[in-house]
ZAMARGU-4260 file (C-alpha; in steps of 0.2 Angstrom, whole numbers, plus 5000, padded with zeros to 4 digits):
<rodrens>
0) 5062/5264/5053 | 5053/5252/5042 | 5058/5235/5033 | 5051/5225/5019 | 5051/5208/5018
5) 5048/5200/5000 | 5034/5193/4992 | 5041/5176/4995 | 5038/5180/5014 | 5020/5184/5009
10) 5021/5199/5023 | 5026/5216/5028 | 5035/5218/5044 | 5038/5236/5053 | 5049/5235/5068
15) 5046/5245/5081 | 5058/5255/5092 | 5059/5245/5106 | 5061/5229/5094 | 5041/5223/5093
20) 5038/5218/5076 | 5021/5218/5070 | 5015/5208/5053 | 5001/5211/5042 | 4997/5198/5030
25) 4987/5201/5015 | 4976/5189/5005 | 4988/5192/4991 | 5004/5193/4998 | 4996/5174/5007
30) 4996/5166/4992 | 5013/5173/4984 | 5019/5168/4999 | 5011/5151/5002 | 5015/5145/4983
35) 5030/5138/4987 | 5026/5133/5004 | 5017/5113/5006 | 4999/5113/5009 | 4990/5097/5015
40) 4980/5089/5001 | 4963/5086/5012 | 4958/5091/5029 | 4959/5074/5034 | 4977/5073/5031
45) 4978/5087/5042 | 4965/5083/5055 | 4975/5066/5056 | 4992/5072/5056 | 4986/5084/5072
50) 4977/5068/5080 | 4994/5056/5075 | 5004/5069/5087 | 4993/5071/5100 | 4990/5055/5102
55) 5000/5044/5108 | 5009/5034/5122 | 5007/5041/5134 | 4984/5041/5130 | 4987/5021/5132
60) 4998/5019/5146 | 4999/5036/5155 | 4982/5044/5157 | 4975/5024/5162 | 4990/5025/5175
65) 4983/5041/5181 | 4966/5036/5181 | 4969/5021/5190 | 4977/5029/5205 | 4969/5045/5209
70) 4950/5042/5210 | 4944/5035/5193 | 4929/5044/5186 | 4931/5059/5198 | 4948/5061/5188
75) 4941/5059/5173 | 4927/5075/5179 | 4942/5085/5186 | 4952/5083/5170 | 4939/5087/5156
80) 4937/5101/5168 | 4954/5107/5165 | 4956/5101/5146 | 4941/5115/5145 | 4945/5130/5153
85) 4966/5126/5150 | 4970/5115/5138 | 4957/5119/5124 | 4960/5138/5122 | 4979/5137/5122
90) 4978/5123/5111 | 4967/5137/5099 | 4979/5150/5102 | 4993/5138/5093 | 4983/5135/5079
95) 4977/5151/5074 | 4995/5159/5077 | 5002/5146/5065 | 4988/5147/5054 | 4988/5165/5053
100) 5008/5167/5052 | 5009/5152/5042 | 5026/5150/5051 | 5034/5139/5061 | 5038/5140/5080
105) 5053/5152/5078 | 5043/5160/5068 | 5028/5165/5075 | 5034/5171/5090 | 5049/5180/5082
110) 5036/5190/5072 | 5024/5196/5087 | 5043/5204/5095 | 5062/5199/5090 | 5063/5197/5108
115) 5051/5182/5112 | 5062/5172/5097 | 5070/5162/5110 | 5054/5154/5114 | 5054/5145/5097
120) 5072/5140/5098 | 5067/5132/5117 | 5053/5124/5109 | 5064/5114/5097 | 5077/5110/5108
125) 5062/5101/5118 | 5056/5092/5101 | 5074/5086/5098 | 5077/5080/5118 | 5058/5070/5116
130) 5063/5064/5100 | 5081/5056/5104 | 5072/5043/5119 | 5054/5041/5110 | 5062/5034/5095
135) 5071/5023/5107 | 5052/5018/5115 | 5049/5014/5094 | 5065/5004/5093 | 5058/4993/5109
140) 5040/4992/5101 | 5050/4985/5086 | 5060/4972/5096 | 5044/4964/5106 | 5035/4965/5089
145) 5047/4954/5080 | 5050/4944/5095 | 5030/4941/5093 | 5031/4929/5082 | 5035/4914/5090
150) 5023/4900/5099 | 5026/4900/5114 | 5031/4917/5115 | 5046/4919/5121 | 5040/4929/5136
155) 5027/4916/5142 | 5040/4904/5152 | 5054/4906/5162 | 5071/4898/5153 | 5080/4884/5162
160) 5095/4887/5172 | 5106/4874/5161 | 5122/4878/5172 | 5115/4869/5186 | 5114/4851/5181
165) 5126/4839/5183 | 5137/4837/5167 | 5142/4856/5170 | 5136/4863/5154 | 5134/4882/5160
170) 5122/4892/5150 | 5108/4903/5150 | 5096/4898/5135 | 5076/4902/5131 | 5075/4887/5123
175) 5070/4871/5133 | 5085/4862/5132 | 5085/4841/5134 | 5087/4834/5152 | 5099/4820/5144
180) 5113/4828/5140 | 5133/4823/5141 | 5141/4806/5136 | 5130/4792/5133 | 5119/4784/5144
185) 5122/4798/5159 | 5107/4804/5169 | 5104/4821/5171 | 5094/4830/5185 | 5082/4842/5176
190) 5090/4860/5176 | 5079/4873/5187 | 5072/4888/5180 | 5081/4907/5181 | 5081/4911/5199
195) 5078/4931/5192 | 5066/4923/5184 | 5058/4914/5197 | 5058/4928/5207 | 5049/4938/5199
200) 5039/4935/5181 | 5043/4929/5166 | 5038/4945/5158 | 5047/4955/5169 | 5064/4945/5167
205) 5060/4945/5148 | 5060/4964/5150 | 5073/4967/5162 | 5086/4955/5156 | 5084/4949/5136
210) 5077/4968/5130 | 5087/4978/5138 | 5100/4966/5147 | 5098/4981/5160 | 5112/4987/5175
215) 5107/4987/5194 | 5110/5005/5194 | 5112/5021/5182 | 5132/5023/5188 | 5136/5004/5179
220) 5135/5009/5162 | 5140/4993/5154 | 5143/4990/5135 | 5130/4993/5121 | 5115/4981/5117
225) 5118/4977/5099 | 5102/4969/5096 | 5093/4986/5104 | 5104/4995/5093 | 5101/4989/5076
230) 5082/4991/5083 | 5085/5011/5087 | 5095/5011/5067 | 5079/5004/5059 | 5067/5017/5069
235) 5078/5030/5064 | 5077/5024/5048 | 5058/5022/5045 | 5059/5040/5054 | 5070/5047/5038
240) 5059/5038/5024 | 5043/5045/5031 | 5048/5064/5034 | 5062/5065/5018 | 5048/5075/5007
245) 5041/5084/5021 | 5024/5084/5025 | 5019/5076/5010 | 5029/5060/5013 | 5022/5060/5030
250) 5003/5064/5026 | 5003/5048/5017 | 5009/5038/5031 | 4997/5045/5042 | 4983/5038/5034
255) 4990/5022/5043 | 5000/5027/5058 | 4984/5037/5064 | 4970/5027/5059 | 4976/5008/5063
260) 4978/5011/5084 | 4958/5013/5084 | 4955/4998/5075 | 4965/4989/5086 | 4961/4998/5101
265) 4941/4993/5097 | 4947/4975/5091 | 4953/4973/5110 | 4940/4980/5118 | 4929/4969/5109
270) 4938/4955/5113 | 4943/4960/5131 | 4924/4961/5139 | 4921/4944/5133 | 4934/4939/5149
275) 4932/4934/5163 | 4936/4950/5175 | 4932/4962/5163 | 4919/4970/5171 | 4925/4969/5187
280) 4941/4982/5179 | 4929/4993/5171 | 4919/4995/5189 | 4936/4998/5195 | 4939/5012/5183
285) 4923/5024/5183 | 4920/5021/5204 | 4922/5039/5207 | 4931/5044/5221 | 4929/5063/5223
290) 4940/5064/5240 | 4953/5066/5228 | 4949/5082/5222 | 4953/5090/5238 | 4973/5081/5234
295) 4982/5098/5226 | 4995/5083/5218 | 4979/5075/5210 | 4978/5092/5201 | 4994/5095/5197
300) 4996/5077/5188 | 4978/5081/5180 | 4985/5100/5170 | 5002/5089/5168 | 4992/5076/5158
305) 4983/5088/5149 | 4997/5100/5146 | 5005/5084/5136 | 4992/5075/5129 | 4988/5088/5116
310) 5006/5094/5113 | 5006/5111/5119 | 5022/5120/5117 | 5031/5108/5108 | 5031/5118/5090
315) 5022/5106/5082 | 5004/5110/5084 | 5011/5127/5077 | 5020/5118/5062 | 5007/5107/5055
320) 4994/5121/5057 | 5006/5133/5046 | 5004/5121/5030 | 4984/5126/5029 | 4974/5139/5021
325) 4972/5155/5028 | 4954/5156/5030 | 4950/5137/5038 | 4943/5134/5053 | 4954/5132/5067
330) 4942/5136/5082 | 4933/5119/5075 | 4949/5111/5073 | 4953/5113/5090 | 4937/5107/5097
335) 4937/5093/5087 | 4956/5087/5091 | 4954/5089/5109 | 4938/5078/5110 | 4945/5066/5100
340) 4960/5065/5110 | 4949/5064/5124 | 4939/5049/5119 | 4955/5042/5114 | 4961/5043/5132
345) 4946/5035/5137 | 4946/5020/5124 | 4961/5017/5126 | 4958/5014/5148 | 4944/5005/5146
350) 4955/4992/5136 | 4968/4993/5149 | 4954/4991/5165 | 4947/4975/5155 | 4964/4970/5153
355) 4971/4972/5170 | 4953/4966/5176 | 4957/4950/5166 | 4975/4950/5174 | 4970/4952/5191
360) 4956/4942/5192 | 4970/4927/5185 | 4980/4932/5199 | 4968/4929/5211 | 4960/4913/5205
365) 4979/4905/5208 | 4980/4913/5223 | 4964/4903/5230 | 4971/4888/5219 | 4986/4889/5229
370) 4978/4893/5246 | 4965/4878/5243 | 4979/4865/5240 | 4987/4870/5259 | 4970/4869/5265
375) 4968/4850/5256 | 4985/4847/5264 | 4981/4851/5283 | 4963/4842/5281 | 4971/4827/5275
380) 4983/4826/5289 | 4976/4830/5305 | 4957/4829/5311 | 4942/4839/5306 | 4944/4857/5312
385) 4928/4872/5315 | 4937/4881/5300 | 4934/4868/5287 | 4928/4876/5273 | 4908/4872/5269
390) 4912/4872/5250 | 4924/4859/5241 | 4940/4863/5243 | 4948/4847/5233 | 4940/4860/5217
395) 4947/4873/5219 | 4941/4880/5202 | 4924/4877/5208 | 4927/4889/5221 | 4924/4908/5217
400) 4935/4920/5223 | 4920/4928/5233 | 4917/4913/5242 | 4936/4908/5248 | 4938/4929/5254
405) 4920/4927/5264 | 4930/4911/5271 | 4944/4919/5275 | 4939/4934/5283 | 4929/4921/5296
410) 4943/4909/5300 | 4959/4920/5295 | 4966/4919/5313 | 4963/4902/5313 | 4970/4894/5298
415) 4988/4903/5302 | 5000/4911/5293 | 5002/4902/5277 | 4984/4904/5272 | 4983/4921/5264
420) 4969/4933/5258 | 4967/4931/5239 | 4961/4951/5234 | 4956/4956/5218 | 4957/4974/5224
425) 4973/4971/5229 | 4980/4965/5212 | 4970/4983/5205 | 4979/4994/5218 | 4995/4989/5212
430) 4995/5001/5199 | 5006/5000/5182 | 5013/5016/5174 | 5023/5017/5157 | 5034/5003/5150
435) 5029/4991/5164 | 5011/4992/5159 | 5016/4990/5140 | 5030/4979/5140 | 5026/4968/5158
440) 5007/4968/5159 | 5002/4968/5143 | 5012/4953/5139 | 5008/4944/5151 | 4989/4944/5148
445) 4995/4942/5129 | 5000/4926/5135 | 4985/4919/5143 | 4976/4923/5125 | 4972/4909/5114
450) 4983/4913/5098 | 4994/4924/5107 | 5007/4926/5096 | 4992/4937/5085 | 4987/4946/5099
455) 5005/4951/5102 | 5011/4957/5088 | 4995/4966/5086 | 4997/4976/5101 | 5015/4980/5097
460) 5011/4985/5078 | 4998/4998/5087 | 5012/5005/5098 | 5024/5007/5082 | 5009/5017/5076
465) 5004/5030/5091 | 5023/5031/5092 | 5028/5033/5074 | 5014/5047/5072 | 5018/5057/5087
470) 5036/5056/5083 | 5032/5063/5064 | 5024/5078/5075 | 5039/5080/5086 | 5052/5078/5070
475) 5041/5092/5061 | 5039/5104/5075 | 5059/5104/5073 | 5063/5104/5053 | 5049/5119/5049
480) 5056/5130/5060 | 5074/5128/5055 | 5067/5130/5036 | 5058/5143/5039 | 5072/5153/5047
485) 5085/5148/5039 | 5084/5149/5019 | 5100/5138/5015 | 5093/5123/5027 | 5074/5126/5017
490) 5083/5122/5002 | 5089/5107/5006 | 5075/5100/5016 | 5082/5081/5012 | 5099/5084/5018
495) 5092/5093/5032 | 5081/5078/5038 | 5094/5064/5036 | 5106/5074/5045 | 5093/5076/5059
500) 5089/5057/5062 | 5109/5052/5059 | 5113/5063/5073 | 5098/5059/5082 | 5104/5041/5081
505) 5120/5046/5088 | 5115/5054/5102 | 5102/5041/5104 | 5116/5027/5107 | 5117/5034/5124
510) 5100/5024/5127 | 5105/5009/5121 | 5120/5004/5132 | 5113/4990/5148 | 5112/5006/5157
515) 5102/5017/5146 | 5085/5013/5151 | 5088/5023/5166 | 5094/5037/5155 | 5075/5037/5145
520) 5066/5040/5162 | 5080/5054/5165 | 5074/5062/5149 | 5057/5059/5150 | 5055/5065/5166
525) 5067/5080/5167 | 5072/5086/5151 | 5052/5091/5144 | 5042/5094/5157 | 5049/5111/5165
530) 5056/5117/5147 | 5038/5115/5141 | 5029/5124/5155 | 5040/5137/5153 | 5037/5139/5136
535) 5020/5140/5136 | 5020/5152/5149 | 5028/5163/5139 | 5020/5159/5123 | 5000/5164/5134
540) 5010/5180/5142 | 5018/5183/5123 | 4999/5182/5117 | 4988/5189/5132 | 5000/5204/5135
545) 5014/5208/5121 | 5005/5206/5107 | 4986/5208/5115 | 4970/5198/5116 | 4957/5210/5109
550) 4972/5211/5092 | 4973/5190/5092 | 4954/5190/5090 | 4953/5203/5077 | 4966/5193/5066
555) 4957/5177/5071 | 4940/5185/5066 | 4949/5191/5049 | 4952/5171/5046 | 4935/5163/5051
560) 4923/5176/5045 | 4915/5178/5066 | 4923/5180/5081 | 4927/5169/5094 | 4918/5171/5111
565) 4926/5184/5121 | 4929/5173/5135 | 4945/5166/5124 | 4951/5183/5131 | 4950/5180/5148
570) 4956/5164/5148 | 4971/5170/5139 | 4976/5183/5150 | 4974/5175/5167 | 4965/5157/5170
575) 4977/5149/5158 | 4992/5159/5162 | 4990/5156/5180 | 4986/5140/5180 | 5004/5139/5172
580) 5013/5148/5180 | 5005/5137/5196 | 5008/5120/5187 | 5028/5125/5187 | 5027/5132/5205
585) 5018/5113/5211 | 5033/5106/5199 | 5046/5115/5204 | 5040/5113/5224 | 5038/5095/5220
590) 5059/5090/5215 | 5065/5100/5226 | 5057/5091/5242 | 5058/5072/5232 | 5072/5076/5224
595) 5075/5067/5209 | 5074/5047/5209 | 5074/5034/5198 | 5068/5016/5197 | 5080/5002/5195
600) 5079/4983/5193 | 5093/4973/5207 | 5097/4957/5198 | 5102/4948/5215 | 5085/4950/5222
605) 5075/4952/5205 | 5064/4967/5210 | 5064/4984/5208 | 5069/4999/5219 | 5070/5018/5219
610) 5086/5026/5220 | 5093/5045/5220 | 5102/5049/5206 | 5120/5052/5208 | 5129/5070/5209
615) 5134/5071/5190 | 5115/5065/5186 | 5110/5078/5193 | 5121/5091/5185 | 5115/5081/5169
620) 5097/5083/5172 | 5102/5104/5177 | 5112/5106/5162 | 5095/5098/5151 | 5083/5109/5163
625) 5095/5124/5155 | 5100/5121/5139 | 5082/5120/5134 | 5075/5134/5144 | 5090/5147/5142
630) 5086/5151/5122 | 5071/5162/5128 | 5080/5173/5140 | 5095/5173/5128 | 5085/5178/5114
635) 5077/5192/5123 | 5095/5198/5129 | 5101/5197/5108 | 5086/5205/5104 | 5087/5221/5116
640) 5107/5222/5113 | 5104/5222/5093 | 5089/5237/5096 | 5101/5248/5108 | 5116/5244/5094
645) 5105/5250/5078 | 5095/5262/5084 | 5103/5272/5100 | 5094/5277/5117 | 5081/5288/5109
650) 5073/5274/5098 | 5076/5262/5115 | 5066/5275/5125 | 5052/5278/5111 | 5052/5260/5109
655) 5046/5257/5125 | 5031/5269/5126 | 5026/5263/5109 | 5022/5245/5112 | 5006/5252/5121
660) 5002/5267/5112 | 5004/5265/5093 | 4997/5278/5079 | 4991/5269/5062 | 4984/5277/5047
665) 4970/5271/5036 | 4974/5274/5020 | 4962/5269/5004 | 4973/5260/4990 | 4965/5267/4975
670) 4963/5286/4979 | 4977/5295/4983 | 4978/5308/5002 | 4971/5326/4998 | 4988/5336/5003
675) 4974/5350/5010 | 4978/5351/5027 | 4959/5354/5033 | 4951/5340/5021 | 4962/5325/5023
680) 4948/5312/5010 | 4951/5295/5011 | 4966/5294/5021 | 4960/5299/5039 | 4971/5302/5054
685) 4963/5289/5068 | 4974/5295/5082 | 4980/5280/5091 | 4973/5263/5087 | 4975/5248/5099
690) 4977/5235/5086 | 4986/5230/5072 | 4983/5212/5064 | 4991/5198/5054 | 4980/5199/5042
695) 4972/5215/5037 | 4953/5219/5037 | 4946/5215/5020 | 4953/5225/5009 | 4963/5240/5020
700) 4981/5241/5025 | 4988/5248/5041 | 5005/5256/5042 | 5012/5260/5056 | 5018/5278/5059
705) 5029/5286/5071 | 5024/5301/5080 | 5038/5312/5071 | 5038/5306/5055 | 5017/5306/5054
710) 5017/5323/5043 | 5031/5317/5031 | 5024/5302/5026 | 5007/5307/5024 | 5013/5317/5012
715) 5022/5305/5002 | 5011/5291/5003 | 5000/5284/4991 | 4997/5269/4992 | 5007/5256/5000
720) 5005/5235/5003
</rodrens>
């Protein structure tokens, strides 16, 4: 049987027997289609709005992390590698389906087979999960930003313990407080600092105990952190503002949220090698190490990384890319997003290496500062020993930290235990990942900075940025689906978005309680990255194998006026679906030996520790793993019961022997069939054609006949869109 959609839809759509819908798009049924549908004003706006998505946090603090600890430039090689051969072509393949279908997620994958529709549903289930605890990262961005501008920052000192002098006024301020406090003329013993805070740092107390005000473990709930809160209401808010007109409201925004994380990204950078362990970081970072490639882990974190810097299987990619003209180029887009995102990556570790460079090598010098006053101490109370150091050890910062290792590593046995090493290395090697590198390391070399309140709020405003524009990404790679799916929620696109960030909000309070920073890891650990993998497994298989490579690249080749290389197909149909399907093998293999943990901060001894998550965490984190992965089998078991319902055994059974072998006739549209049965004219029987496209071939219109009803409709046909 065959069904029309309207002109609104700009497509014909003839289902098959077994349920696989094939779609042909014409030029004109494009633009009847498309005239009610948004289109970006430029391709810069578009360019940008795909660059906004794809990069974001996790290119500042993620892939430097990575970088950092598996081999430095040798992980760099082995993940441009990948990016080539895996992350590049799927990347393509999600452009041009959305480009071609001018759908969203739902959409696309509906129309290639009702069956795969579940994979579009998954996809948005994933975008709502990501968006609920990266606006909370947002709201955090917002709190250190305001809390930016302050001299001293607030972050720089540890706060005094008031409650332990002697007038017994308890308290806990951040402000330093007067030694002389109580009735007149009583002397006060100056109040210590924290003892959290001395433990440890006072960026990591700032982070630990005024931003999030954080439980020692993920079973202590705790009550709600009002200030985080109102922080996670005015994301939320900025959110609504920017997507309430769609993608017209949100291209404008982009000119800023995209653009302004490179000019401050440079601006550091610029700034950074002008200190002191700069290029000692840098060093750090590109020393290859190509012993790692040998480390199957190394690989899987390398695909992870690039699986999630550009997006893939999110719906997003596939969204922004509906909104463009038919015939743009989307091979050159895909080129272009990835190497930019690539060099974005890099950028953005080079300013983290010069930074942590800087840090390190601050560390260090107060190590030897330290070391050199024990040293002082020993010389000036017993007589000369063989391990007095040659240089000047009552100047310490004349001493480089060169110097006092060579020394050391000579007289180390000799000196005792309280002289330690002072490594540079050593501070490197202890590798930062995620909000400890934004929020504790970061800060802390903020504050070392002359004018630091600037730099501050500078690198705070950037992180607002990458995380506003990838969030824009996420949020649309939910509402275009639903809108165009679902006509009554396209008609009121407003409503639709303000209800989505109000219940987003909602949801979201779960992250703002003293407990819920241990909820964001939970989410961003779990409730993505296998949901993701499995979409786009079955998004390359959907491609590659349902629908068919050598058909994709004569739609693709309909839109770009050439065709792609044929190597596209090959990586299709088995390098990137296998590297998928072994990416979520090396995941799966990988939480069920760990098991799942979690990192928490123990107030009593002011460090942090890895924990297992409790039994109904992990029944948390199962029912996430679920709830987005089940709409693709669900969808296929809909799908198959609706086809057996409407059309019997017969069509079930034909169906299946049809998605392979499929007869098209090529008809012309101005000259009618000659009924002759020996001289057919311009409408020729082909036989079986492998192919049928989203867009037709110039100017000629497939339709899809069954093998029964071939003679009846050839009669009757004249011309048909």
């Amino acid at each position: 049987m065959t069904e029309k959609r309207s002109l609104d839809d700009g497509a014909d759509t003839a289902w098959l027997g077994d349920g696989q819908s094939e779609t042909r798009l014409s030029p004109d049924a494009a633009a009847a289609g498309g005239a009610d549908r948004p289109a970006w004003d430029s391709k810069v706006q578009y360019v940008l709005a795909q660059v906004g998505f794809s990069v974001g946090l996790g290119n500042v603090w993620r892939f430097p992390y990575l970088c950092h600890q598996n081999g430095g430039g040798a992980f760099m090689l082995l993940y441009v590698f990948l990016l080539l051969i895996v992350g590049v072509p799927l990347f393509f393949m999600e452009l041009a389906a959305g480009q071609s279908i001018r759908q969203g997620s739902i959409g696309v994958w509906k129309h290639i087979s009702p069956k795969l529709a579940g994979i579009g549903y998954s996809s948005c289930i994933v975008c709502f999960f990501v968006g609920l605890y990266y606006n909370v990262i947002i709201a955090w961005s917002l709190f250190y930003m305001g809390n930016s501008f302050q001299y001293p920052l607030p972050w720089e000192q540890c706060p005094l313990d008031v409650g332990t002098n002697s007038t017994g006024n308890h308290g806990n301020g951040w402000a330093q407080p007067s030694w002389r406090v109580g009735p007149p003329h009583a002397v006060v013993s100056p109040p210590s600092t924290v003892r959290e805070c001395a433990s440890s740092s006072p960026t990591s107390y700032f982070w630990f105990r005024k931003a999030l005000n954080i439980t020692n473990s993920i079973e202590e709930s705790g009550e709600f952190n009002s200030v985080m809160t109102g922080c996670l209401l005015a994301a939320w808010a900025i959110v609504a503002l920017a997507m309430i007109k769609g993608i017209k409201s949100s291209a404008k925004v982009m000119y800023f949220s995209s653009v302004f994380p490179y000019v401050v990204l440079f601006i550091f950078l610029i700034r950074g090698v002008m200190l002191d362990g700069a290029m000692e970081g840098v060093t750090y970072m590109f020393y290859p190490k190509l012993e790692i490639w040998a480390n199957l882990q190394v690989w899987r974190q390398a695909a992870t990384q690039v699986f999630f810097a550009l997006g893939l299987g999110y719906g997003s990619v596939i969204a922004y890319s509906s909104y463009n003209p038919v015939h743009n180029n989307c091979h050159r887009d895909a080129l272009m997003v990835s190497g930019i995102n690539f060099m974005t990556s890099v950028l953005a570790s080079l300013v983290v290496f010069v930074v942590l460079g800087f840090r390190a090598k601050n560390i260090a010098t107060r190590c030897v500062a330290e070391n050199l006053g024990l040293v002082n101490t020993m010389m000036s109370h017993g007589s000369r020993q063989d391990w007095w150091p040659s240089f000047n050890a009552t100047d310490p910062g004349s001493v480089s930290v060169d110097e006092y290792r060579e020394w050391y590593s000579r007289y180390s046995a000799a000196v005792g235990p309280n002289i330690t090493d002072c490594s540079l290395e050593e501070e490197m090697n202890k590798g930062v990942e995620g909000t400890g590198l934004a929020f504790i390391a970061f800060t802390e070399v903020m504050a070392l900075f002359p004018a630091s309140p600037f730099w501050s709020a500078l690198f705070f405003l950037m992180l607002l940025n990458l995380g506003l524009s990838t969030m824009f990404g996420t949020m649309q790679g939910i509402l275009t689906p639903l809108m165009d799916n679902f006509g009554l929620l396209g008609r009121h696109r407003t409503l639709l978005t303000v209800s989505s960030c109000a219940l987003g909000f909602l949801i979201g309070l779960l992250f703002t309680q003293r407990s819920g920073n241990y909820f964001v890891t939970m989410f961003d650990d779990y409730s993505a990255t296998l949901p993701l993998i499995i979409v786009v497994i079955f998004e390359t298989a959907s491609v590659a194998w349902v629908y068919g490579t050598d058909r994709f690249l004569d739609d693709i080749e309909v839109m770009l006026k050439w065709r792609p290389p044929v190597v596209y197909k090959y990586l299709w149909k088995y390098v990137c679906l296998f590297a998928m399907v072994g990416l979520l093998a090396a995941s799966l293999v990988r939480m069920v030996f760990k098991g799942p943990t979690y990192t928490a901060w123990n107030q009593s001894t002011a460090s942090e520790m890895t924990l297992a998550y409790p039994g109904w965490a992990l029944a948390m984190i199962v029912m996430l793993i679920a709830f987005a992965s089940l709409p693709v089998p669900l969808g296929y078991v809909h799908s198959r019961l609706k086809s057996r319902g409407a059309g019997g055994a017969e069509s079930e059974e034909r169906g299946g022997q049809e998605m392979h072998r499929e007869l098209y006739t090529k008809c012309s549209s101005t000259e009618p069939p000659d009924p002759s049965p020996h001289q057919r004219g311009p409408c020729e029987e082909d036989g079986p054609r492998p192919r049928t496209g989203f867009l037709p071939m110039g100017s000629e219109h497939y339709l899809l006949l069954s093998q029964q009803e071939e003679e009846d409709e050839e009669e009757e046909q004249d011309t048909r869109v």
